[in-house]
Each structure stands twice: as structure tokens, then as C-alpha cells.
C-alpha positions, 0 to 999 in steps of 0.5 A: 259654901264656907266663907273665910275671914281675915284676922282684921277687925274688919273681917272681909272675905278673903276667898270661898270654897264651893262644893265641886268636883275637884274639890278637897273635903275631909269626912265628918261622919260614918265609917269614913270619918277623918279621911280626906280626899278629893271630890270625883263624882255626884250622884244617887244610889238605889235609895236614893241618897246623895252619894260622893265618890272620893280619892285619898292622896295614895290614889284610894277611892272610897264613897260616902253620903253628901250630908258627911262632906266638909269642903276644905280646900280647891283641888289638891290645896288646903286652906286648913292645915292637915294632920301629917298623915293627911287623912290616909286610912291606917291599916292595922295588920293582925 
């Protein structure tokens, strides 16, 4: 859960993020890394490893490990602000 706080001396809580479908994560780690997109589906693969399938804003779906997922947002709403790109994968043609 990640907890935002104002800019006021007082630092209140101002709104959480919880882990959940639907939600908006941005890739921290692998071969993912730096792409964005919403949460779909948890689960298992065959060893075992907590597993999250995810959908970039051009309808992409990729999978990563749970332990690589940094929620940024509820739905397709951001509470950071984004490259302009928006964390879409650049294919590079040869």
C-alpha cells in the first residue's frame, strides 16, 4: 500500500493505493522494466512465482513477477506524472 502526503507541514494522508485488479502499475524490474499498465489477473506459474498479467494503454498484454510491480494509480488515473510515451514498449526495426 503506498500512502501519499500533502506538501503541508502537517503531512496528512491524502489518499492510498491498494494492490488490485485494475489498478495502475509501472515495472520496476526484468525484462519489462519502465513499461506501464493496468493490472488484469494474479496468479501462480509452474513454480510457483507470484505472477501478474498487465495491459499497456495500446492494448498490449505482457506478464511479470509480483515482486517487479510498483502501483501508481487506480484504474487508467495516475497519481504520478508519466513520460509522454506512457510506458509503451518502443519497437525498434532493423
Amino acid at each position: 500500500m503506498i500512502q501519499f502526503y500533502s506538501i503541508y507541514p502537517k503531512k496528512k494522508i491524502i489518499d492510498f493505493i491498494k494492490f488490485e485488479v485494475g489498478s495502475l502499475c509501472i515495472i520496476t524490474g526484468g525484462p519489462s522494466v519502465g513499461r506501464i499498465g493496468i493490472v488484469l489477473q494474479q496468479g501462480k506459474n509452474f513454480i510457483e512465482e507470484e505472477m501478474i498479467k498487465l495491459k499497456d494503454a495500446n492494448g498490449i498484454e505482457f506478464s511479470t513477477k509480483f515482486s517487479f510491480i510498483f502501483v501508481i494509480g487506480k484504474g487508467r488515473k495516475s497519481f504520478i506524472s508519466l513520460p509522454k510515451d506512457k510506458g509503451i514498449r518502443q519497437v525498434q526495426l532493423l
